[in-house]
C-alpha positions as CSV (number, residue, x, y, z in Angstrom):
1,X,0.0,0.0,0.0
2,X,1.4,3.5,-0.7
3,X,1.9,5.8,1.8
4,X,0.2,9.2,2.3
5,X,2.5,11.8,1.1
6,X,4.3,12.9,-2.0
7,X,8.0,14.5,-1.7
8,X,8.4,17.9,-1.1
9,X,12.1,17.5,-2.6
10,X,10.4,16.6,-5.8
11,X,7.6,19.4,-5.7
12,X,10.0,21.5,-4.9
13,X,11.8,21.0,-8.1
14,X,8.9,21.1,-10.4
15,X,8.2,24.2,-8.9
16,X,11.9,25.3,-10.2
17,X,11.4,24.2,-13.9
18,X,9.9,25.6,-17.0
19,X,9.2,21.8,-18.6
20,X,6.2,20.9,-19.4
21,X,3.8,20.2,-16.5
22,X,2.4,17.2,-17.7
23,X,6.0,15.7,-18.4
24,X,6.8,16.5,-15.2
25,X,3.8,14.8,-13.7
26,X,4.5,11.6,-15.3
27,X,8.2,11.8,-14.3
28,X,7.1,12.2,-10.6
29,X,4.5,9.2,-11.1
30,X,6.8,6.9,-12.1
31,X,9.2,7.9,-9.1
32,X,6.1,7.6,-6.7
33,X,5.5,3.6,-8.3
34,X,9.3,3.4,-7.8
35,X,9.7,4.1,-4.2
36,X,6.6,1.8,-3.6
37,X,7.9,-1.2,-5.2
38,X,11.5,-0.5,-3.8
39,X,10.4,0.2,-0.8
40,X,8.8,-3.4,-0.8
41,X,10.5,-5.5,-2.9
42,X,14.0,-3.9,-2.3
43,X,16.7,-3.2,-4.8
44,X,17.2,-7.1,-5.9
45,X,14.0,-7.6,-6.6
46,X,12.7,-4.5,-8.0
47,X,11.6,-4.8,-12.0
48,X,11.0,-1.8,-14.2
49,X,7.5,-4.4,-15.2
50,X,6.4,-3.6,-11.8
51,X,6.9,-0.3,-11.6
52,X,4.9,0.3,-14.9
53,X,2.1,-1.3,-13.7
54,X,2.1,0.7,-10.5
55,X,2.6,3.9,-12.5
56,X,0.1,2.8,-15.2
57,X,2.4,3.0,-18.0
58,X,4.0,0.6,-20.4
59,X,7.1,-0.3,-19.5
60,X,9.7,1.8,-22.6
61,X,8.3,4.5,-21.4
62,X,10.3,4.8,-18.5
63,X,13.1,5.2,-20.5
64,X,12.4,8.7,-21.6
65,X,12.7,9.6,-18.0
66,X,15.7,7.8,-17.0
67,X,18.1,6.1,-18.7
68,X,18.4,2.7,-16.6
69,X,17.2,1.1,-13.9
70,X,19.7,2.1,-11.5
71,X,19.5,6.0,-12.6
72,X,15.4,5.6,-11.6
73,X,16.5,3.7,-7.8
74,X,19.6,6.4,-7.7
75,X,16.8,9.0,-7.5
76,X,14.4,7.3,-5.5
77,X,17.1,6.8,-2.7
78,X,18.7,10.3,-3.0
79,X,14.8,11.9,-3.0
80,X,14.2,10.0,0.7
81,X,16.9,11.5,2.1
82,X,16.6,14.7,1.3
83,X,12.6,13.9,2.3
84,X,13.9,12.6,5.4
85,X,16.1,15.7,6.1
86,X,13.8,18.0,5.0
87,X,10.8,17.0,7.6
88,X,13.4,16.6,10.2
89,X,14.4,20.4,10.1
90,X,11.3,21.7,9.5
91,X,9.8,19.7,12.7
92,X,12.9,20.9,14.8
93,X,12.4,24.2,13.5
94,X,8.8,24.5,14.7
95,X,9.8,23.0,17.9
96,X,8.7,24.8,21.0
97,X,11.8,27.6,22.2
98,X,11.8,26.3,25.8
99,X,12.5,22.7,24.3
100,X,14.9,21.0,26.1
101,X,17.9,18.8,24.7
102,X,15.9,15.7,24.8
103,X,13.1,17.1,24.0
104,X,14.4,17.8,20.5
105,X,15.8,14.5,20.5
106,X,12.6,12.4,21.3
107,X,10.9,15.5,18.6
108,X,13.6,14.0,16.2
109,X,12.4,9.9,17.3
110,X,8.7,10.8,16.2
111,X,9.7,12.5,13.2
112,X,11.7,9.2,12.0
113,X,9.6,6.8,12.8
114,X,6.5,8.7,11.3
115,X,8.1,9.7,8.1
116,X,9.6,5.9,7.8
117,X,6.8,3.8,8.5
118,X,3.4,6.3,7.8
119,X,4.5,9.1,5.6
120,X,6.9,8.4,2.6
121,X,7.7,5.3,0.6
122,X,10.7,7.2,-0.4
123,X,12.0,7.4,3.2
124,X,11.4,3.6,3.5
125,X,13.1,2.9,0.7
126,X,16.0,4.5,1.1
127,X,16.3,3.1,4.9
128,X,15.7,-0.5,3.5
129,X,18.1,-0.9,0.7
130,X,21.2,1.6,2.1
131,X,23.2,-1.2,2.4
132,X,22.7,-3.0,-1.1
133,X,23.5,0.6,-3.4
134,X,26.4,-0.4,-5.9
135,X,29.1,1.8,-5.4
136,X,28.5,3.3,-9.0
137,X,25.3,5.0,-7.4
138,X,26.2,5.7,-4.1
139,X,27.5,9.0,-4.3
140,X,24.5,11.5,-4.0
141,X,23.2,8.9,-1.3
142,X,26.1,8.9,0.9
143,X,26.5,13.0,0.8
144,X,23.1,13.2,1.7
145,X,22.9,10.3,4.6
146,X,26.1,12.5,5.7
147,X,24.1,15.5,5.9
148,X,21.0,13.5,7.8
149,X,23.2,12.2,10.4
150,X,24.6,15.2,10.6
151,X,21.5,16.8,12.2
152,X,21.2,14.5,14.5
153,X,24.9,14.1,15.6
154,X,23.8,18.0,16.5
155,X,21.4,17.3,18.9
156,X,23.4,14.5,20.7
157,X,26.0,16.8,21.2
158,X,23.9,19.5,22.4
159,X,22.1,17.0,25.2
160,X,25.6,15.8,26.2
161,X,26.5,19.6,27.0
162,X,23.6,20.5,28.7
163,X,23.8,17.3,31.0
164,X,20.6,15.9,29.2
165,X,22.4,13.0,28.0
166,X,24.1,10.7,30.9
167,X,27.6,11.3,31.6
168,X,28.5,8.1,31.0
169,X,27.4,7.6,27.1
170,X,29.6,8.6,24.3
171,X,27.3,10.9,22.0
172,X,28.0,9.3,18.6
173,X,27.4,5.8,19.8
174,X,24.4,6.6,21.5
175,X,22.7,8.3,17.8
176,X,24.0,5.9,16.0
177,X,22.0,3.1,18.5
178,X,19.0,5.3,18.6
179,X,19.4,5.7,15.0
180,X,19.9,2.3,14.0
181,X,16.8,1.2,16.3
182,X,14.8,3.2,14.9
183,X,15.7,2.3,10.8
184,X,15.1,-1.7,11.7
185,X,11.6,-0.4,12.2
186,X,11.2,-0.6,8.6
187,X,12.1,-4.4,8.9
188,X,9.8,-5.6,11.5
189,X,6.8,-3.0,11.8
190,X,3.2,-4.5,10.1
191,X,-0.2,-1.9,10.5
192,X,-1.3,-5.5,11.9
193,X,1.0,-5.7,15.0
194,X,0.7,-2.1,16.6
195,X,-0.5,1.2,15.6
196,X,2.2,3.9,14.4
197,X,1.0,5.8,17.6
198,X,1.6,3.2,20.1
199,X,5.4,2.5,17.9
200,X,6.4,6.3,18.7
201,X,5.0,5.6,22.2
202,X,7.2,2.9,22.6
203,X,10.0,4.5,20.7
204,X,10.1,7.9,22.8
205,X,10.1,6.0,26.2
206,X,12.5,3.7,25.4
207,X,14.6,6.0,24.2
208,X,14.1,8.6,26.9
209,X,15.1,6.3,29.7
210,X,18.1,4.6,27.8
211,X,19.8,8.3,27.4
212,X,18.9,9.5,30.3
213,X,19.8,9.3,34.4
């Protein structure tokens, strides 16, 4: 089932471009089937057949929009990042100004989780199949996974100097625990076992009381 939200990376861009609309349209429909089926079938088993079908196109005509398959899942995984970044900032940024360190932190555990499992099949996608990129396509994705975990490496550091974090965690290991928790979500979560509301539930709690005294 595809998830509820378009990207705003990709809108964004449309915006920023004289081509024609309904070229533009179709480009962003066959991305949209793309992050679906890669975000369920993963980059082995992704077929441009499927993606067709999903898009409700025949198959060539995905070539006019990119030139291979791994161009179309190069963009797919690139456009959930910058997704993923994109809502994270914005939710920090309307964060209330008498949040705390850990505030921002569990702030930044809801975004996550809601963006990965509810939101974007984009975000999914590029949280499920990080680790099977060829190198040949991994460039855009690592310099924006940089930038992502960049973010975040900002507000451990900031709980560690305001004492919100304990004393006796190291502030990188501790994101990149929280971090990798919360991406295995992706792996295990089904609508069937627990609603997204009781996941960030769980998700703030546990992380709350593992980073702090």
């Amino acid at each position: 089932m595809a998830k509820k939200s378009g990207s705003p990376t990709l809108a964004t861009a449309r915006e920023g471009k004289s081509a024609d609309k309904k070229s533009a349209r179709t480009r962003t429909r066959i991305l949209d089937a793309a992050a679906q089926v890669l975000s369920a079938k993963g980059y082995a088993g992704m077929r441009l057949s499927d993606v067709a079908e999903v898009a409700e196109l025949q198959a060539p005509a995905i070539y006019y929009y990119f030139p291979s398959r791994d161009d179309l899942i190069e963009e797919v995984m690139w456009v959930g990042l910058a997704d993923m970044r994109e809502f994270l900032t914005r939710a920090l940024d309307s964060a209330p100004a008498d949040a705390t360190a850990m505030d921002r932190i569990l702030l930044a555990v809801e975004t996550h989780l809601r963006h990965e499992l509810e939101i974007s099949d984009y975000a999914t996608a590029a949280i499920r199949n990080s680790g099977q990129l060829p190198e040949h396509i991994r460039e855009r994705h690592d310099a924006e996974e940089k930038k992502y975990g960049a973010v975040w490496r900002d507000l451990f550091r900031r709980a560690a100097e305001t004492g919100d974090l304990r004393d006796d965690l190291d502030p990188y290991l501790a994101q990149m625990l929280v971090m990798g928790t919360l991406n295995w979500a992706a792996e295990w979560w089904k609508p069937n076992r627990a609603t997204i509301d009781r996941v960030v539930t769980a998700a703030r709690s546990y992380v709350l009381h593992a980073l702090t005294s």
